[in-house]
C-alpha positions as CSV (number, residue, x, y, z in Angstrom):
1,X,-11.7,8.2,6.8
2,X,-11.5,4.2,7.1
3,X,-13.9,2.8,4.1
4,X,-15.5,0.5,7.5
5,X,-16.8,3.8,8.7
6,X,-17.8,5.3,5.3
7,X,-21.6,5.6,5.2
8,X,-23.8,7.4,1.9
9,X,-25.7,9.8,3.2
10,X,-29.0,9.9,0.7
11,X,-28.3,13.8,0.7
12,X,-25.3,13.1,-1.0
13,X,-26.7,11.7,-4.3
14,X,-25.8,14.3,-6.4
15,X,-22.2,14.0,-5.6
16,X,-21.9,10.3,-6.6
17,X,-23.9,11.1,-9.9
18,X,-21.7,13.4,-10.8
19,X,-18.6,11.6,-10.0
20,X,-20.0,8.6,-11.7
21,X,-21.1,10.4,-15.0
22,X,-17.7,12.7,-15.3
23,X,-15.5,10.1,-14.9
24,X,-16.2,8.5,-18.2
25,X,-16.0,12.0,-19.9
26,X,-13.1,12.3,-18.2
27,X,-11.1,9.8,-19.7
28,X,-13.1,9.9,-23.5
29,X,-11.7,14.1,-23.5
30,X,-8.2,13.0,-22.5
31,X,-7.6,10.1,-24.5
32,X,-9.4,10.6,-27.3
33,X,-9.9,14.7,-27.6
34,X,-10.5,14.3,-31.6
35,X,-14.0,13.1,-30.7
36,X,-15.0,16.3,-29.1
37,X,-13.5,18.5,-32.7
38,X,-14.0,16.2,-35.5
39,X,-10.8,17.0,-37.0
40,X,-7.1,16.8,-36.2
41,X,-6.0,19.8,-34.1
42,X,-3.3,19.8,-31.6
43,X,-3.7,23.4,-29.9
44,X,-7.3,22.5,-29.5
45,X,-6.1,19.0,-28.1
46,X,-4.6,20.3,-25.1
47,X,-7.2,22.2,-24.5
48,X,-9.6,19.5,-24.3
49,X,-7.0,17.8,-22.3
50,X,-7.1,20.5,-19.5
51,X,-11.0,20.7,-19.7
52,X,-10.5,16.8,-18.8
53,X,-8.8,17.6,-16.1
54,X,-10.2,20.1,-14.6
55,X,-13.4,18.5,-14.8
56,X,-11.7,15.2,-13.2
57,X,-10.6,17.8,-10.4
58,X,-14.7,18.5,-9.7
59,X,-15.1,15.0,-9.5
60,X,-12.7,14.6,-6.8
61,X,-14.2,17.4,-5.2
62,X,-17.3,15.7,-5.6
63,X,-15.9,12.3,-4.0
64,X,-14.6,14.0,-0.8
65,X,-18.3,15.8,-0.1
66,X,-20.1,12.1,-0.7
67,X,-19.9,10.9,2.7
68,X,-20.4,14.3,4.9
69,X,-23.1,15.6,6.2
70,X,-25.3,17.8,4.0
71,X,-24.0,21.2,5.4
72,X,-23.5,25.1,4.3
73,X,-20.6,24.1,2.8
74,X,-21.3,20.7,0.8
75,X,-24.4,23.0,-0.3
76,X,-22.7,25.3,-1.8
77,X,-20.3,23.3,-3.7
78,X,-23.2,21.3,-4.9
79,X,-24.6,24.8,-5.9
80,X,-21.3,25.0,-7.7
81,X,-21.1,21.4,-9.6
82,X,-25.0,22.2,-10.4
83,X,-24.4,25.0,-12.3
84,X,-21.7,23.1,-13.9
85,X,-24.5,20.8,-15.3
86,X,-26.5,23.4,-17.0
87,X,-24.0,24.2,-20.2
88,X,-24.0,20.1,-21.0
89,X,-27.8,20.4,-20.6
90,X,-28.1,23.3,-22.9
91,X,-25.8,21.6,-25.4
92,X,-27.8,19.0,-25.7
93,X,-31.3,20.6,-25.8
94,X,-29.5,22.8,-28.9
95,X,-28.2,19.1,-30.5
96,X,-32.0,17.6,-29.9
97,X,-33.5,20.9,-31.4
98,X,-30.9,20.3,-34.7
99,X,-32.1,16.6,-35.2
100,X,-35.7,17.9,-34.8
101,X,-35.8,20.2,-37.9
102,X,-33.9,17.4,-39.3
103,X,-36.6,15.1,-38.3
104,X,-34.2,12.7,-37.0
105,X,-35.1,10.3,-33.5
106,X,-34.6,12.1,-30.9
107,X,-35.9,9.6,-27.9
108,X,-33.3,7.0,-28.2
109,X,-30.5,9.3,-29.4
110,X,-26.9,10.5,-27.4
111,X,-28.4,14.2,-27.0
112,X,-31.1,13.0,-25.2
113,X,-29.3,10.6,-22.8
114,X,-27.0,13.4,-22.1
115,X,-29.3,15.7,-21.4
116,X,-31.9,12.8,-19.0
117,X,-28.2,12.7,-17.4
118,X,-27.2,16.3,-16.7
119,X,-30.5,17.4,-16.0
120,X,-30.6,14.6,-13.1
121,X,-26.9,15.2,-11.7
122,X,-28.6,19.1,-11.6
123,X,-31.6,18.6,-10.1
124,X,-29.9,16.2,-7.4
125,X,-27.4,18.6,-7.2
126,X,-29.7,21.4,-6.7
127,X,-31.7,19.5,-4.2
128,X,-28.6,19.2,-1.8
129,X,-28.1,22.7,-2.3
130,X,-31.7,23.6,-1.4
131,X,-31.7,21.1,1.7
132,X,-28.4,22.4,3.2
133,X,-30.1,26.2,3.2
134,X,-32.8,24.9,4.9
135,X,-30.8,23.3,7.2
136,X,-28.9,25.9,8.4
């Protein structure tokens, strides 16, 4: 598709809040999978590596439903990357929960931007999901 004919279609939020939120993760897991263990391990390096990649492989899923129509099929693979956004979500509820026993800030802290994020990648996600069923 020529980018002079490419239009968003508001449906299609959830797509482009995906692809813009994984991207970064993208490249922090592959370059940098140390951050995501805490220590040096090069088994568990590749492994992050391939979770980087795979979830680089959503996003370009996600890139190649932003300018379609909302449809069965752009629902259900928003039904799909939704899901998706419900294990970051409950990682981060269980990190917020840990800093409040600790009585740590939660507001302003990375758990809870990560879990504002997934939750609204989910929910627009979910919404495109919801519309292409009543759609069709």
């Amino acid at each position: 598709m020529p980018l002079s004919s490419f239009s968003l279609n508001y449906g299609n939020v959830g797509f482009v809040l995906h692809s813009v939120v994984e991207v970064p993760a993208c490249l922090n897991f592959f370059l940098f999978p140390s951050d995501q263990l805490g220590r040096e391990s090069p088994h568990a390096h590749a492994v992050v590596r391939q979770y980087a990649v795979l979830l680089f492989s959503s996003v370009l899923v996600a890139v190649a439903f932003v300018g379609r129509p909302v449809d069965d099929l752009s629902g259900r693979v928003a039904a799909a990357l939704a899901l998706y956004h419900i294990a970051p979500s409950v990682r981060s509820l269980a990190r917020l929960t840990r800093q409040a026993q600790l009585r740590q800030p939660l507001v302003l802290s990375e758990a809870f931007l990560y879990l504002i994020v997934h939750a609204l990648c989910g929910a627009a996600l979910l919404h495109h999901f919801i519309t292409a069923i009543y759609n069709s």
